[in-house]
C-alpha positions as CSV (number, residue, x, y, z in Angstrom):
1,X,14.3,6.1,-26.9
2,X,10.8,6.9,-27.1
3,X,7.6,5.9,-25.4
4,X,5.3,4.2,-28.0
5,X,2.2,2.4,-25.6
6,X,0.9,2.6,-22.2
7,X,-1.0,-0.9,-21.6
8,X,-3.1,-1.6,-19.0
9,X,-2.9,-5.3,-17.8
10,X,-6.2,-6.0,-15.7
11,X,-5.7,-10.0,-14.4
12,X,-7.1,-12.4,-12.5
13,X,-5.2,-13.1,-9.3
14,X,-7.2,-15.8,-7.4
15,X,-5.8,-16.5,-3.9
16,X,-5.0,-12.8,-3.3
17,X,-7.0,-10.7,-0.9
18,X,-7.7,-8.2,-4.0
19,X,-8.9,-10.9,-6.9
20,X,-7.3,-8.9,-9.0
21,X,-4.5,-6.9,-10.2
22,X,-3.9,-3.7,-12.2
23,X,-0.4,-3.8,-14.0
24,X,0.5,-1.2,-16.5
25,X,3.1,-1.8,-19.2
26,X,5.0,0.8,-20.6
27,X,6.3,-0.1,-23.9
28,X,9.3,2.0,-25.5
29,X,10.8,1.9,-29.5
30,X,13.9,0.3,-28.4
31,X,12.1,-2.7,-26.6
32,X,12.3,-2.2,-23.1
33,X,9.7,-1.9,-21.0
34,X,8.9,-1.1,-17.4
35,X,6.0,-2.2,-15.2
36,X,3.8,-0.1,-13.1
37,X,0.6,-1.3,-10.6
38,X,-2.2,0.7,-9.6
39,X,-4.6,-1.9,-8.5
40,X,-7.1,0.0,-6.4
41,X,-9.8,-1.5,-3.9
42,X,-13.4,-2.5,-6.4
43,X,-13.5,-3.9,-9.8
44,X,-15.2,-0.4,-10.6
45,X,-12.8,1.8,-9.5
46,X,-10.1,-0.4,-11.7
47,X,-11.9,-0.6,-14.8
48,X,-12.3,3.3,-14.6
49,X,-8.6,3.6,-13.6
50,X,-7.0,1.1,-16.4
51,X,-9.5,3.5,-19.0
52,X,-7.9,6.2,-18.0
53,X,-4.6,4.8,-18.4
54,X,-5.6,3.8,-22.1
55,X,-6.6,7.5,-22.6
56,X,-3.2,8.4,-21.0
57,X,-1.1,7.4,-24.0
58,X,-2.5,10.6,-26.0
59,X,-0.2,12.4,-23.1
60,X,2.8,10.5,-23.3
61,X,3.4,8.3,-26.6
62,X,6.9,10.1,-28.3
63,X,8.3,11.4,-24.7
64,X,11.6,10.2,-23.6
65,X,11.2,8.1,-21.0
66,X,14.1,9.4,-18.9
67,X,12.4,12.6,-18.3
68,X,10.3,11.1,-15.1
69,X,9.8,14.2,-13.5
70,X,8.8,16.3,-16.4
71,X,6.8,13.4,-17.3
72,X,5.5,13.1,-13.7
73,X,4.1,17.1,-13.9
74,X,2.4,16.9,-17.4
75,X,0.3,13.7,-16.5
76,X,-0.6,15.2,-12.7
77,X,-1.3,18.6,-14.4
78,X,-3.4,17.5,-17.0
79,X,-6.1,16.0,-14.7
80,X,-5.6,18.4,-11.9
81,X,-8.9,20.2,-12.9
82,X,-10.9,16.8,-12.0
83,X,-8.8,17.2,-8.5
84,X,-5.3,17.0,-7.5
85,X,-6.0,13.4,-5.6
86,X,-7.8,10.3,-6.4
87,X,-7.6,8.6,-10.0
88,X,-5.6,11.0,-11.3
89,X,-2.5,10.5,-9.3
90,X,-3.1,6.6,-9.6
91,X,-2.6,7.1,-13.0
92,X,0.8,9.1,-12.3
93,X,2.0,6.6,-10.4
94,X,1.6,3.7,-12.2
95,X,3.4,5.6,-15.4
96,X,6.1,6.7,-12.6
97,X,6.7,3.4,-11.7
98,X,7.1,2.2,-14.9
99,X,9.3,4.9,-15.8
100,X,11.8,4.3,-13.2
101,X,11.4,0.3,-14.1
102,X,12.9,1.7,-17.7
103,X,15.7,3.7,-16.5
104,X,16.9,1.4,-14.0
105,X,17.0,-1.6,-17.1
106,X,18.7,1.0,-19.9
107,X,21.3,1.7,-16.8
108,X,21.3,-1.7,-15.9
109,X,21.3,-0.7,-12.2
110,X,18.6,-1.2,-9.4
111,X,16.0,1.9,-8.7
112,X,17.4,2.1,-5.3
113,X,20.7,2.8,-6.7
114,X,19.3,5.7,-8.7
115,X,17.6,7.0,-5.6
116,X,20.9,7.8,-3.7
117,X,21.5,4.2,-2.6
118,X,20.9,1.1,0.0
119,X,20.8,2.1,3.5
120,X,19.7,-1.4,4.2
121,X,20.0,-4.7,3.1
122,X,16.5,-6.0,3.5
123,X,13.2,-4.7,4.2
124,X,11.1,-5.7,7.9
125,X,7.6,-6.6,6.7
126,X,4.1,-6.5,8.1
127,X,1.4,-8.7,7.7
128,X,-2.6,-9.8,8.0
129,X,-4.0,-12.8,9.0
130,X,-7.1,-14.2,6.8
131,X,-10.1,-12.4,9.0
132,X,-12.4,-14.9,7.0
133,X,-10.9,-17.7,10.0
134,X,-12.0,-15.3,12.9
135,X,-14.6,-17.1,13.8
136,X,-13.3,-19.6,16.0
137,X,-10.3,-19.5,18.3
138,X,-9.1,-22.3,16.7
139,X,-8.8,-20.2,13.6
140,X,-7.1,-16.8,14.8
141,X,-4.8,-19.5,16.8
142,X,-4.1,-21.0,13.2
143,X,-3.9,-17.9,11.1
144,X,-1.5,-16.4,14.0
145,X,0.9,-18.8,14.5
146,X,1.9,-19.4,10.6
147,X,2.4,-15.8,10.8
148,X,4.9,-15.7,13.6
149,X,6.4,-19.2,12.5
150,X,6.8,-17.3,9.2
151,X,9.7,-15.0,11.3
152,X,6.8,-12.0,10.7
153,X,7.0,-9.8,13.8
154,X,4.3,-7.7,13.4
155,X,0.8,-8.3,12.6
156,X,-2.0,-6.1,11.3
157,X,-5.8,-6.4,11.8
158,X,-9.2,-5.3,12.0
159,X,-11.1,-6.4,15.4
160,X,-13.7,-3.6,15.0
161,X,-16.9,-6.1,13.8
162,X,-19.4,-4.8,11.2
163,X,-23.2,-5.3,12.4
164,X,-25.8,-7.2,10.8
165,X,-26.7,-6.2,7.4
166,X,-23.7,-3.6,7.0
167,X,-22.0,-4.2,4.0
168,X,-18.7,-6.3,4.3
169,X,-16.3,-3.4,2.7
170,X,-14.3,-2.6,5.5
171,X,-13.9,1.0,4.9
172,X,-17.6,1.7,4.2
173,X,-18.5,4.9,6.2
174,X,-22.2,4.5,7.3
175,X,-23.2,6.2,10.3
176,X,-19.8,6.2,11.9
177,X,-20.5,4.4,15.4
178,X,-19.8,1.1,16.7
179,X,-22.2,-1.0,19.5
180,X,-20.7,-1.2,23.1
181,X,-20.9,-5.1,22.3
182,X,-19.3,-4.7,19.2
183,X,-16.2,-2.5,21.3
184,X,-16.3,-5.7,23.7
185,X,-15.8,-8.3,20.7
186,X,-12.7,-6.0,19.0
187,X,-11.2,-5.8,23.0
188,X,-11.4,-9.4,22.9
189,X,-10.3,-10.5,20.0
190,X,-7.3,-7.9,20.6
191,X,-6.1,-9.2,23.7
192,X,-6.6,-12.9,21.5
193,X,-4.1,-12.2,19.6
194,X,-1.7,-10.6,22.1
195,X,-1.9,-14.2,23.9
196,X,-1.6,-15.9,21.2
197,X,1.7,-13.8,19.2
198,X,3.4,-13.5,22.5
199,X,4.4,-9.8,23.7
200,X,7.6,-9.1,20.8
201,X,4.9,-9.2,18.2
202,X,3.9,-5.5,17.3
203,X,0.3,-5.6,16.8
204,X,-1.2,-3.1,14.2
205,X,-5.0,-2.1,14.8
206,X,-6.2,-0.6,11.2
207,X,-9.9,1.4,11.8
208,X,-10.1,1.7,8.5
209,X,-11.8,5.2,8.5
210,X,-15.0,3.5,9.3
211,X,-15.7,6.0,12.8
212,X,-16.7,9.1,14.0
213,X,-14.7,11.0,16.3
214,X,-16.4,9.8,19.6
215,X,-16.1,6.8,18.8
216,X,-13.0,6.5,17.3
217,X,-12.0,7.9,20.8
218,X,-13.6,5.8,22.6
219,X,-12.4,2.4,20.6
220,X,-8.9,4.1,20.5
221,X,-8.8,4.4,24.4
222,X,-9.9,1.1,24.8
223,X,-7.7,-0.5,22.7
224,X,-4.7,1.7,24.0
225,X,-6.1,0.0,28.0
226,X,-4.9,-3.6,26.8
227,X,-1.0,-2.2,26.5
228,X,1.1,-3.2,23.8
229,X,-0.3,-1.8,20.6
230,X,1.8,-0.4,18.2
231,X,-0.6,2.1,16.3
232,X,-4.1,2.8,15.3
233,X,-4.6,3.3,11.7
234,X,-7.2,5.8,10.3
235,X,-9.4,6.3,12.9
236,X,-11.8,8.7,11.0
237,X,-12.0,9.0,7.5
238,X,-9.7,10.8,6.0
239,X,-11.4,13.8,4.9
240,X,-10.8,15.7,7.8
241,X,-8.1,16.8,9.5
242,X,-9.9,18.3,12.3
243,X,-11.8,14.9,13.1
244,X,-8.2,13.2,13.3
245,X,-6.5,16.4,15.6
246,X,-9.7,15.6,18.0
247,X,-8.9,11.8,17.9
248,X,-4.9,12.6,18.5
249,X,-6.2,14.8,21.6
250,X,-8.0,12.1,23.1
251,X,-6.0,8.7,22.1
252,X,-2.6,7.5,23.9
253,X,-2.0,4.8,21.0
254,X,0.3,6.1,18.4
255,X,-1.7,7.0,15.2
256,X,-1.4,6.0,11.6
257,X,-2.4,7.8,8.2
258,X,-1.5,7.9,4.6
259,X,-2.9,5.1,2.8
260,X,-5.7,7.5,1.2
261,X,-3.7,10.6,1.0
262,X,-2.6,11.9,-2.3
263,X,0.9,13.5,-3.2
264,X,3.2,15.2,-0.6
265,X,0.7,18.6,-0.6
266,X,-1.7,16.2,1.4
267,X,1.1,15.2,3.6
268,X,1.9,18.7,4.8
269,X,-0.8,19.3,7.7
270,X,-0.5,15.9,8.7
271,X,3.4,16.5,9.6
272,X,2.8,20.5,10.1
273,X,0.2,19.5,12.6
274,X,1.6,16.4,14.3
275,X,-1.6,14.5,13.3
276,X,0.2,11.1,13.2
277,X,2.8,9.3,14.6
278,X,3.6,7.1,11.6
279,X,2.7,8.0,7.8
280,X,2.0,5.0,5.4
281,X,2.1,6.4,1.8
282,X,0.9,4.0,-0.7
283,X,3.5,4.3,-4.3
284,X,0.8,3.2,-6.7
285,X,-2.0,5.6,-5.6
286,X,-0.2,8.5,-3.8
287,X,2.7,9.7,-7.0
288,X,4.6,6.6,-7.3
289,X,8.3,6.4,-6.4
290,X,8.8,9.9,-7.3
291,X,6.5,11.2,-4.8
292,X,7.2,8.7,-2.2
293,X,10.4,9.4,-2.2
294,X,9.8,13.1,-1.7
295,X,7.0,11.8,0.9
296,X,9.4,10.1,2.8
297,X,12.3,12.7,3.3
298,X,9.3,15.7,3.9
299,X,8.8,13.1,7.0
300,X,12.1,12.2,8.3
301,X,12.6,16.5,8.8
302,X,10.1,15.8,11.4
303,X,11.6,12.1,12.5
304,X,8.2,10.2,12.1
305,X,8.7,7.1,10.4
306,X,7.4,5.8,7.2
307,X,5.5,3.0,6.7
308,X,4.1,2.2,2.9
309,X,0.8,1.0,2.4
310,X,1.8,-1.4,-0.3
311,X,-0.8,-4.5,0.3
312,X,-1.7,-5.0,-3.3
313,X,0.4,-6.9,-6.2
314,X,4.4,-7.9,-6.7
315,X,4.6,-4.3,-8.2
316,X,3.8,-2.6,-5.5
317,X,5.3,-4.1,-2.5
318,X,8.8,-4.1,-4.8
319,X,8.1,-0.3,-5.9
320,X,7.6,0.5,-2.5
321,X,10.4,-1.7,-1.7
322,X,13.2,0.1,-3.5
323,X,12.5,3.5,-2.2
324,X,12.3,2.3,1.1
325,X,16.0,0.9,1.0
326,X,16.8,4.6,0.4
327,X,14.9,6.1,3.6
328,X,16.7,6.5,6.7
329,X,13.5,6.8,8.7
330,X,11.9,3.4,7.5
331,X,9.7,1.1,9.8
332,X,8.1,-1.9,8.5
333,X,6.7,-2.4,4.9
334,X,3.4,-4.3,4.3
335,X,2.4,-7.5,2.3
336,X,-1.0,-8.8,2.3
337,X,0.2,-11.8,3.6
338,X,3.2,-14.3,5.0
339,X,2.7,-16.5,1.6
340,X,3.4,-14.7,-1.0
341,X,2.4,-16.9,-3.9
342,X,-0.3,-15.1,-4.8
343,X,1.9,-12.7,-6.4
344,X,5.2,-15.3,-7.1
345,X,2.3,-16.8,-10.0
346,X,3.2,-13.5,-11.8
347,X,6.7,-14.0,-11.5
348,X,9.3,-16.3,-13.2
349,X,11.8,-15.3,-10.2
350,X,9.5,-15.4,-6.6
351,X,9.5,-13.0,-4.1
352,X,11.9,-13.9,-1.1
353,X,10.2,-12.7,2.4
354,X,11.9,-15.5,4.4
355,X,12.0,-14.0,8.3
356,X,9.4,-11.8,7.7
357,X,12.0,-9.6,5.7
358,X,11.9,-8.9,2.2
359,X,15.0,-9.0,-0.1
360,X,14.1,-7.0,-3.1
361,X,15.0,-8.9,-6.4
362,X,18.1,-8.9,-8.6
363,X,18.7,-7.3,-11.7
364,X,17.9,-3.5,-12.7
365,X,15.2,-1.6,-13.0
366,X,12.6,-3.3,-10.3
367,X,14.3,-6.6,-10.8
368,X,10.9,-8.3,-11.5
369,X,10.0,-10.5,-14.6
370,X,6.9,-11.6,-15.0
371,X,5.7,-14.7,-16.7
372,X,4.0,-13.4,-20.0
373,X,2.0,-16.6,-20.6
374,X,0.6,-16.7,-17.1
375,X,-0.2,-12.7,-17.8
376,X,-1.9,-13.1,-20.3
377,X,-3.7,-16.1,-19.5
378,X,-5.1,-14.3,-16.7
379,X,-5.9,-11.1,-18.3
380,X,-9.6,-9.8,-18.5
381,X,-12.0,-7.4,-19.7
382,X,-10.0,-6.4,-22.5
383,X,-7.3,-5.2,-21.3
384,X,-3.6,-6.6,-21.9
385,X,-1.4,-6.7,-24.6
């Protein structure tokens, strides 16, 4: 078996937090094909990342496609002179994915199986509310209670508000500070939604590298005052390490990283330096299921849990999903939200997250099997197949 094209499926997803989704399909001579996703955070960023998966196919068209971790090295090699994070390991790890998609199918086994095994039976998820209803009571009472009628049991948010004429993009770094009134409004709207969940609902407080250290003390102490908060989540951005040890000094509230960090080299000081208390990986921009497996066991020789960041499309959650039956030192995975039909439209099979746990589909490979009409209905700029 040979790999003849790598095709980059850019799509339409209305109803989903992104608005769109970046699929890649790997196409082999024998006529199976796996499914990657490396949908990233702005229509720019994608377009540049689904170009450089077209470009890709000069790297990998003839290989076998059983040879994932040979495969896995000459892709992350060949753009390690632009920088060993970043766009070039979103492209590894949407060709991982895929990969491991194949050989699951040719076995005719799960991925999980060829990862060691299930040490589970279903995944805990996480959650988000729709922040566009926060500003009424009414509408955090609404959004919060079809989460924890969903069976979800923990909840993540942002209460940190942005001031007039900052742009909207949640982890846009201006100046780094937040008003004392704006501190007062994310204390309040914390404590909201501690009321309203009731006290077995782990609440999850994402920063979204938007601070600088004093404040990201400051708002990290305060938050840690209302009791009951499971972690913090990028306090400061994430290019320094020294900004997060001064934040870990100084703050109570367990900490969270790893959504922006790149491979298991940018894993190492976190977990060398006890910079966090939980590590959320992300499979489609950090190595893929390669790399989060390796990820994932680097962490549990230091017992901190793992956590992916897999918020995007159906790919992700379920890449994320099978490696995560594998990991002894699992805690919760994310989805962008308690309905997932913006990513069951994909799917001729839906997603099954009933009690705020997800059971990771039938079948080999990654189990999923999209709809190719919907696809390629749906698909835009140019790119599909």
């Amino acid at each position: 078996m040979k790999i003849t094209e790598l095709v980059p499926w850019l799509v339409r997803s209305g109803g989903s937090y992104w608005g769109e989704f970046l699929f890649l399909q790997v196409r082999t001579d024998e006529g199976v094909d796996g499914w990657g996703e490396v949908t990233t955070t702005t229509r720019a960023a994608n377009r540049g990342v689904a170009a450089m998966l077209r470009q890709a196919n000069e790297l990998v068209a003839g290989e076998d496609p059983a040879r994932i971790e040979d495969i896995w090295h000459k892709v992350f090699r060949a753009f390690t002179y632009m920088g060993s994070r970043g766009a070039g390991t979103n492209v590894v790890s949407a060709i991982d994915i895929a990969l491991w998609d194949i050989r699951g199918k040719v076995l005719g086994v799960p991925v999980h199986d060829l990862l060691g095994g299930a040490v589970r039976d279903d995944l805990l998820l996480y959650t988000h509310p729709d922040q566009s209803r926060f500003g009424t009571r009414e509408g955090v009472a609404d959004e919060i209670a079809k989460i924890v009628e969903s069976g979800h049991t923990a909840v993540k948010f942002d209460p940190f508000p942005h001031a007039p004429g900052e742009p909207e993009a949640n982890d846009r770094y201006l100046d780094g500070r937040m008003s004392r009134a704006g501190e007062r409004e994310a204390v309040e709207l914390t404590a909201l939604i501690r009321e309203l969940a009731g006290p077995d609902v782990e609440l999850l407080i994402d920063a979204h590298g938007r601070f600088d250290v004093p404040t990201a003390i400051r708002l990290g102490q305060a938050i840690d005052e209302l009791g009951g908060v499971h972690w913090y989540e990028e306090p400061v951005p994430p290019e320094s390490r020294h900004a997060l040890a001064q934040v870990r000094d100084k703050v109570r509230v367990p900490i969270s990283v790893g959504e922006r960090l790149h491979t298991r080299w940018d894993f190492v000081p976190v977990l060398e330096n006890r910079l966090a208390d939980f590590v959320m990986p992300d499979v489609t921009w950090t190595g893929g299921v390669s790399e989060l497996k390796k990820i994932a066991t680097m962490a549990e020789a230091y017992y901190v849990p793992v956590s992916p960041h897999d918020a995007s499309g159906p790919v992700n959650l379920v890449a994320g999903g099978h490696v995560m039956l594998t990991v002894p030192n699992f805690y919760r995975i994310e989805s962008s939200g308690h309905d997932l039909g913006a990513y069951n439209r994909f799917l001729r099979t839906p997603l099954d997250n009933r009690g705020g746990r997800l059971t990771l589909p039938a079948g080999p490979g990654l189990g999923l099997d999209f709809d190719m009409e919907y696809l390629r209905a749906h698909a835009q700029d140019g790119f599909g197949g």
